[in-house]
DRENTORKOL-3810 file (N, C-alpha, C; in nm, 4 decimals):
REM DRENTORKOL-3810
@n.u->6.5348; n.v->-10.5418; n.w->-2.4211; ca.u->6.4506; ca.v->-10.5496; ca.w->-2.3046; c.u->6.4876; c.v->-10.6748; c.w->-2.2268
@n.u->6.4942; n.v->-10.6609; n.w->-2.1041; ca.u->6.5067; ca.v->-10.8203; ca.w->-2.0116; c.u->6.4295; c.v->-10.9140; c.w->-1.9914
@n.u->6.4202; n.v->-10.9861; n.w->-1.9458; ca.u->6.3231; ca.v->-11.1276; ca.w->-1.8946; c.u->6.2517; c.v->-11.0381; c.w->-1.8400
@n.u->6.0885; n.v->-11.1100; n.w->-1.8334; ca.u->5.9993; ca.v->-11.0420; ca.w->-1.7505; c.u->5.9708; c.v->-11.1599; c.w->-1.6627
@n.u->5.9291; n.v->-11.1524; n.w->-1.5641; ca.u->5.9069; ca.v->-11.2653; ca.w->-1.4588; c.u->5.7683; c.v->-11.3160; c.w->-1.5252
@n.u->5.7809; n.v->-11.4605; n.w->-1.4907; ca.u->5.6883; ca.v->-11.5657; ca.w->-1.5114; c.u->5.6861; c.v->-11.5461; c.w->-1.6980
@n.u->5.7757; n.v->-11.5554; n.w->-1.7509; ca.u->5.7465; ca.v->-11.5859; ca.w->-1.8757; c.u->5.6598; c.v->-11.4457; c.w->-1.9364
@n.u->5.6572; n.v->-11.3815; n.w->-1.9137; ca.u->5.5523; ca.v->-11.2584; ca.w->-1.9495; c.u->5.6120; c.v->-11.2023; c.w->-2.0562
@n.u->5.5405; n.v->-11.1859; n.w->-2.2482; ca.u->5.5800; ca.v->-11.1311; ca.w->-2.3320; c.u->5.6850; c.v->-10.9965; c.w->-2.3168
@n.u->5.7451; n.v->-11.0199; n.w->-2.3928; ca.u->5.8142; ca.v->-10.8426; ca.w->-2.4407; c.u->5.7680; c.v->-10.7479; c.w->-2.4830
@n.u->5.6582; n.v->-10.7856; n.w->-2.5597; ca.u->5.6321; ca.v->-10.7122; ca.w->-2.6865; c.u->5.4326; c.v->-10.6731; c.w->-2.6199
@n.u->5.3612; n.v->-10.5665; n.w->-2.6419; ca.u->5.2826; ca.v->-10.5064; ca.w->-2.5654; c.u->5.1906; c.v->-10.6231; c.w->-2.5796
@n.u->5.0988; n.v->-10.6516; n.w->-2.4786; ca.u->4.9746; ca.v->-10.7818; ca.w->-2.4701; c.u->4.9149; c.v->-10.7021; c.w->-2.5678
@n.u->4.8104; n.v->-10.8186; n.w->-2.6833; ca.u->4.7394; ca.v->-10.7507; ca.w->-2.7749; c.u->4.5602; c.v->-10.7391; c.w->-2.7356
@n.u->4.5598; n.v->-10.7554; n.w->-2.6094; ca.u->4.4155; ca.v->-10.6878; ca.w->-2.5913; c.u->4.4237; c.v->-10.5320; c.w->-2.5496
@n.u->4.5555; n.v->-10.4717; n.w->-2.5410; ca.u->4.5626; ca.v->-10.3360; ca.w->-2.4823; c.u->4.5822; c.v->-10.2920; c.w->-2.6235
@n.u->4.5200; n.v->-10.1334; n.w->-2.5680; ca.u->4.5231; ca.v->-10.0037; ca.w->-2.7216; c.u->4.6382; c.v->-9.9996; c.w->-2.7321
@n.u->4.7198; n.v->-9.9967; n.w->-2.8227; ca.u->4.8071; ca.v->-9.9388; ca.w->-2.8653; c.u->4.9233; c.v->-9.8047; c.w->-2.8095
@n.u->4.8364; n.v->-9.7624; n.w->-2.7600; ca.u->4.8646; ca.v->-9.6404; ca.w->-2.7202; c.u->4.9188; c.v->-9.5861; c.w->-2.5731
@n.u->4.8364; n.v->-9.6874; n.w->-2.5221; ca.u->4.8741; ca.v->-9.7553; ca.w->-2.3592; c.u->4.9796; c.v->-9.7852; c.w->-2.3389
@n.u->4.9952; n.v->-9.7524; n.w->-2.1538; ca.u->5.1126; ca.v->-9.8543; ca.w->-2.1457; c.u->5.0423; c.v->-9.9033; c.w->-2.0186
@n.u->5.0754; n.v->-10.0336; n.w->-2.0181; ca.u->5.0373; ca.v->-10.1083; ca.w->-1.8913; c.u->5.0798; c.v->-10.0749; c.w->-1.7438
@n.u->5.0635; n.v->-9.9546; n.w->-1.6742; ca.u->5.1360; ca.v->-9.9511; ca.w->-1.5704; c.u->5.0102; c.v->-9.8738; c.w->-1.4721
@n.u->5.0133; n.v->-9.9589; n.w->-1.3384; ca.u->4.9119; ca.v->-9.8376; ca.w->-1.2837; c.u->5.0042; c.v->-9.8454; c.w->-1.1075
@n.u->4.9764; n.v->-9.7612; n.w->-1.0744; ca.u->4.9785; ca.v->-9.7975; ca.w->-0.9224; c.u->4.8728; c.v->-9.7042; c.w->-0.7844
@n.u->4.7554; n.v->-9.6863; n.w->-0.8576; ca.u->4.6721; ca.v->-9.7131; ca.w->-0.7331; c.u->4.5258; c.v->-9.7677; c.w->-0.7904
@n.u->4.4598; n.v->-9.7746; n.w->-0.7680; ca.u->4.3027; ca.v->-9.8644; ca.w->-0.7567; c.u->4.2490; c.v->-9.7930; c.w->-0.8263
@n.u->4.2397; n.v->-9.6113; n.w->-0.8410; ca.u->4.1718; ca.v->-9.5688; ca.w->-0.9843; c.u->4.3054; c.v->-9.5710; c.w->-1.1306
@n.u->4.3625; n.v->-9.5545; n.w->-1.1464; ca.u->4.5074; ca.v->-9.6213; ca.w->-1.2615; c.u->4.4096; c.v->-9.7669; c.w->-1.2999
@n.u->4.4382; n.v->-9.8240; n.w->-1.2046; ca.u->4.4670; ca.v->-9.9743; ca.w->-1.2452; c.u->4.2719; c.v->-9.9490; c.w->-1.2853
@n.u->4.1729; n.v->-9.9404; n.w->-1.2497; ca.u->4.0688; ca.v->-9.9230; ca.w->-1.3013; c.u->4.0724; c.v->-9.8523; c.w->-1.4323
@n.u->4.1410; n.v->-9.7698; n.w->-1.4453; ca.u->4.1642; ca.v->-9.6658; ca.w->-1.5902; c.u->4.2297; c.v->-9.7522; c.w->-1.6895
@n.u->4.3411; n.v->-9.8316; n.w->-1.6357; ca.u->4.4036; ca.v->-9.9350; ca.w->-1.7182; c.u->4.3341; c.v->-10.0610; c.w->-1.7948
@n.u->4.2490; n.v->-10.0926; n.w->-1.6752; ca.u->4.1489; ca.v->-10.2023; ca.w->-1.7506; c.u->4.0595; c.v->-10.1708; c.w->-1.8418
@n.u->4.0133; n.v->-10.0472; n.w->-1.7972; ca.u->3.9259; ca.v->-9.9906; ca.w->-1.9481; c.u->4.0270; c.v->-9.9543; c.w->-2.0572
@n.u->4.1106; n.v->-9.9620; n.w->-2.0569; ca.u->4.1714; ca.v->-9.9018; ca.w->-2.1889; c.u->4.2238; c.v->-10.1111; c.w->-2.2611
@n.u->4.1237; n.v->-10.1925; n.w->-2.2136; ca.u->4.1419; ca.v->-10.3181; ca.w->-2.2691; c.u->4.0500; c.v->-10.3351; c.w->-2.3521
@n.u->4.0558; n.v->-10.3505; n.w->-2.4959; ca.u->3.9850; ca.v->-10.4047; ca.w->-2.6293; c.u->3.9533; c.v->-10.5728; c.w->-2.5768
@n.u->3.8294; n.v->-10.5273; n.w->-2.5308; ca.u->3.7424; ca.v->-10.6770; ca.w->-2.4700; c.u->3.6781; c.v->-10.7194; c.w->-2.5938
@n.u->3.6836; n.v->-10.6824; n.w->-2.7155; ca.u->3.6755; ca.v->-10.7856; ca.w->-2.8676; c.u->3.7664; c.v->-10.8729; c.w->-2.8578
@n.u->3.8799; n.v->-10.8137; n.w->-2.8378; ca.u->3.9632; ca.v->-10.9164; ca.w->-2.8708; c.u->4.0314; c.v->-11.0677; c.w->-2.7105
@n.u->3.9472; n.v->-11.0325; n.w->-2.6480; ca.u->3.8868; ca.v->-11.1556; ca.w->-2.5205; c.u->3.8701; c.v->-11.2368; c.w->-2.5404
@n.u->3.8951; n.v->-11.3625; n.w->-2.4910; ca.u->3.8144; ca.v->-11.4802; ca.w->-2.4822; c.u->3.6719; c.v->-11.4423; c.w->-2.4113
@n.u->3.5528; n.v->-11.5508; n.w->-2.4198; ca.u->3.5040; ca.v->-11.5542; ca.w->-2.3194; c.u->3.5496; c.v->-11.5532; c.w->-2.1773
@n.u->3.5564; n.v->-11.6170; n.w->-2.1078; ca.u->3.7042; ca.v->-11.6271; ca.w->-2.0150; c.u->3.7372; c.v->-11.5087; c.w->-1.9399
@n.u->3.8354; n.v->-11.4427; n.w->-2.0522; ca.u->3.9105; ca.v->-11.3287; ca.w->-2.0055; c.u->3.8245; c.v->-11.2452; c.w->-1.9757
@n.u->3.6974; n.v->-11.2062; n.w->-2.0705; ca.u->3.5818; ca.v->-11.1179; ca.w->-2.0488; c.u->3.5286; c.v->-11.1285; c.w->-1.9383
@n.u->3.5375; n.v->-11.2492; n.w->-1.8246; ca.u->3.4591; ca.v->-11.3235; ca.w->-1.7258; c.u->3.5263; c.v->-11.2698; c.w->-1.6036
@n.u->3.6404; n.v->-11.2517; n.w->-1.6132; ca.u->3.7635; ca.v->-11.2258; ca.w->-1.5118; c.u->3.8141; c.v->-11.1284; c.w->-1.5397
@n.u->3.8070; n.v->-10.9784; n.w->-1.6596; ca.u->3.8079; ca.v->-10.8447; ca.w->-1.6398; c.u->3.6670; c.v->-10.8237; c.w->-1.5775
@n.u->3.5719; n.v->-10.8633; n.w->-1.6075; ca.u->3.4647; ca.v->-10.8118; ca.w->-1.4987; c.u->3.4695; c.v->-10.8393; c.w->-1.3512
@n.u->3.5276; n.v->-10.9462; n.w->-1.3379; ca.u->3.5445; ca.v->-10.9648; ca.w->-1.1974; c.u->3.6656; c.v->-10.8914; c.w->-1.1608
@n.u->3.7653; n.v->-10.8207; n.w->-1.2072; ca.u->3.8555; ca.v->-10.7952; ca.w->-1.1669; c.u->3.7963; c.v->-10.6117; c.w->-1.1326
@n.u->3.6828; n.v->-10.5460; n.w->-1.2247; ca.u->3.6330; ca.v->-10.4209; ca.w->-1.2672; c.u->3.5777; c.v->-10.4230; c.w->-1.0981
@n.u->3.4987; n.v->-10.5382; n.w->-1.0845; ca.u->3.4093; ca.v->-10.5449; ca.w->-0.9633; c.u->3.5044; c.v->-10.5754; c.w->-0.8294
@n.u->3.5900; n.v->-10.6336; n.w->-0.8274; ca.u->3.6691; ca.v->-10.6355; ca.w->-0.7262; c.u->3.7369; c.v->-10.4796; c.w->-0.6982
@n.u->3.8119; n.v->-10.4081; n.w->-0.7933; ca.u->3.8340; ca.v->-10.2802; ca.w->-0.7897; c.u->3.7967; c.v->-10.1782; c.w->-0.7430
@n.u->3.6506; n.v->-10.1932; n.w->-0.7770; ca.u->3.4933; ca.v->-10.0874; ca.w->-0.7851; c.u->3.4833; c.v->-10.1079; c.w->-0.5654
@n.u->3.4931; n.v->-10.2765; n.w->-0.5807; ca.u->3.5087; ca.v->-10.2595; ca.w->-0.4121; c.u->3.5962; c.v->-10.2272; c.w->-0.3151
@n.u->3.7275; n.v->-10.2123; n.w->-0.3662; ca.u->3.8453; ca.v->-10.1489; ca.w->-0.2945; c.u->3.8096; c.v->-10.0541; c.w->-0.2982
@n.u->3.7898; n.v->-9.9755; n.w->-0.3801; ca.u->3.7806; ca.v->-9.8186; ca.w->-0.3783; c.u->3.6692; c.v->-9.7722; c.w->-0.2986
@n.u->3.5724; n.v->-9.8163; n.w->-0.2657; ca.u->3.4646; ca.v->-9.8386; ca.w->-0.1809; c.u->3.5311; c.v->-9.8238; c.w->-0.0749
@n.u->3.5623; n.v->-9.9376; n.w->-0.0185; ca.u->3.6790; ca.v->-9.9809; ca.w->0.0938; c.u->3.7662; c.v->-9.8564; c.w->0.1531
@n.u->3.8182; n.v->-9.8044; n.w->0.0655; ca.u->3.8989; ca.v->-9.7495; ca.w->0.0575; c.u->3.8590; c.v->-9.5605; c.w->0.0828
@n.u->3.7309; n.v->-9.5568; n.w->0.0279; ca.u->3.6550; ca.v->-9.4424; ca.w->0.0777; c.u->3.6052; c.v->-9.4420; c.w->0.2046
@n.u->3.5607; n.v->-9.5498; n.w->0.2589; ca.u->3.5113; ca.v->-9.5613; ca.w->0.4345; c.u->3.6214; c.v->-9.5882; c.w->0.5086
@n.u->3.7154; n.v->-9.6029; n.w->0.4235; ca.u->3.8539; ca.v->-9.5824; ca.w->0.5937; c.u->3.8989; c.v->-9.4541; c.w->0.5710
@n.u->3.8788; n.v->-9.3654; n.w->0.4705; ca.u->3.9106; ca.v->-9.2277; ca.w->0.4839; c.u->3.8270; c.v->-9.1580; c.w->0.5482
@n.u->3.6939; n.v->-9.1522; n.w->0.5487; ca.u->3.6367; ca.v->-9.1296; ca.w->0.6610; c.u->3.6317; c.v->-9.1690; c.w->0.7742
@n.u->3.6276; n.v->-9.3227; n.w->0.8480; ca.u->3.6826; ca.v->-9.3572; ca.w->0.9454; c.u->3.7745; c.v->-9.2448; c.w->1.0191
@n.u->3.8909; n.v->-9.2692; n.w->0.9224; ca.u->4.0802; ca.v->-9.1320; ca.w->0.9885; c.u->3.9890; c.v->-9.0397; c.w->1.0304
@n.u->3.9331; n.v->-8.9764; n.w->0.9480; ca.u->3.8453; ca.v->-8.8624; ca.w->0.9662; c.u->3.7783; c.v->-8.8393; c.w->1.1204
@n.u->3.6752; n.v->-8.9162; n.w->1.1466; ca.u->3.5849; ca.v->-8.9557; ca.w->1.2491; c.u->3.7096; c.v->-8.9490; c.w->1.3924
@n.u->3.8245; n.v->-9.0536; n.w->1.3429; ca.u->3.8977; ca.v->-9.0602; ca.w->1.4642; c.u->3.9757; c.v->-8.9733; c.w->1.5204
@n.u->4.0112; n.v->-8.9068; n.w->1.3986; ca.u->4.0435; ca.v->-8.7585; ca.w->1.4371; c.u->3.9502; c.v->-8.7101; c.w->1.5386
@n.u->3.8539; n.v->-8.6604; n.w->1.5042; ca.u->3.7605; ca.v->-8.5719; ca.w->1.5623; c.u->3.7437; c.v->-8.6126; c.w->1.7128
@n.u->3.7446; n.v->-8.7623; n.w->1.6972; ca.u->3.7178; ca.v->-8.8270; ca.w->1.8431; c.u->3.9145; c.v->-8.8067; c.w->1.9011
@n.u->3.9913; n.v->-8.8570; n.w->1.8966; ca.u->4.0641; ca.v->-8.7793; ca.w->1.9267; c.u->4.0471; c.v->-8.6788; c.w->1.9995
@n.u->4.0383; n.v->-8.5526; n.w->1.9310; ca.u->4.0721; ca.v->-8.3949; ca.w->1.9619; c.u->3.9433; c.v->-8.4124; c.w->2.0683
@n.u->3.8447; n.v->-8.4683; n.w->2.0479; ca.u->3.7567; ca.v->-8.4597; ca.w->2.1487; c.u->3.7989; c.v->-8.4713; c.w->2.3408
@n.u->3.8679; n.v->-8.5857; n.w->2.2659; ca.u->3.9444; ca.v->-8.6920; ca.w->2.4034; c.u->4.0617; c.v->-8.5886; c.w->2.4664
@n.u->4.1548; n.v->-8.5359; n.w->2.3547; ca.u->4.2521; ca.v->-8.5023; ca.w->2.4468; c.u->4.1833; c.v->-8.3590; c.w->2.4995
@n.u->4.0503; n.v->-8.3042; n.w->2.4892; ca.u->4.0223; ca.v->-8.1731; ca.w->2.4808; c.u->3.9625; c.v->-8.1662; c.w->2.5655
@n.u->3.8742; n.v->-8.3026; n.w->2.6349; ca.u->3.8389; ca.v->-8.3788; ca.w->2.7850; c.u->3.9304; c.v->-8.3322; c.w->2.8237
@n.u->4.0467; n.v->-8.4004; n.w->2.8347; ca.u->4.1326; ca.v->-8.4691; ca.w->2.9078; c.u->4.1755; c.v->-8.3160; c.w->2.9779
@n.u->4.2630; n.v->-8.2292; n.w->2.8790; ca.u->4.2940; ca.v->-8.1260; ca.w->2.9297; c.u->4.1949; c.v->-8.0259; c.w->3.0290
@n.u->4.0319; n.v->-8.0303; n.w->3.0169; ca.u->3.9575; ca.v->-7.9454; ca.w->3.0572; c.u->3.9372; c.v->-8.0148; c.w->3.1549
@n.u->3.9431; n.v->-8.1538; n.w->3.1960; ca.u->3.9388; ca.v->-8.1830; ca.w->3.3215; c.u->4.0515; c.v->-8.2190; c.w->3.4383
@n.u->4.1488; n.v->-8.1749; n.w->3.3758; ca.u->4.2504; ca.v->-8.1388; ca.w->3.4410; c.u->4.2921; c.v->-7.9906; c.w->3.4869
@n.u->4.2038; n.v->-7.9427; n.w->3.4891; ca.u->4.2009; ca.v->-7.7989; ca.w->3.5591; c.u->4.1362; c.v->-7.8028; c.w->3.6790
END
């Protein structure tokens, strides 16, 4: 296996299951990923800053649900506009 940047083990971090692999790439993954962390084996600490990290997450995805509706909305306004536009150009 190669260098991992910033010094980062080779060998799997031991607060993750076993079974896991550390990889996510969107905001529910990486939420799915953090639960699959054995918070026994935490510091205080770490326990302090997976919750804040659970709660930061919990608010992207939030975030992340009101700009999909937003697209949504602007759509509509859109089709509205160009649907003006054309009917008053007759």
């Amino acid at each position: 296996m190669g260098a991992l940047p910033y010094g980062a083990p080779e060998r799997p971090l031991p607060f993750f299951l076993p079974e896991e692999e550390a990889v996510a790439d969107t905001i529910a993954e990486t939420v799915d990923l953090l639960y699959t962390i054995d918070q026994e084996k935490l510091t205080p600490d770490q326990q302090i800053a997976l919750a804040s990290a659970l709660a930061g997450l919990a608010q992207a995805e939030r975030l992340e649900q009101i700009n999909e509706r937003l697209r949504g909305i602007h759509q509509v306004l859109q089709a509205w506009a160009l649907k003006a536009t054309i009917e008053g150009g007759r």
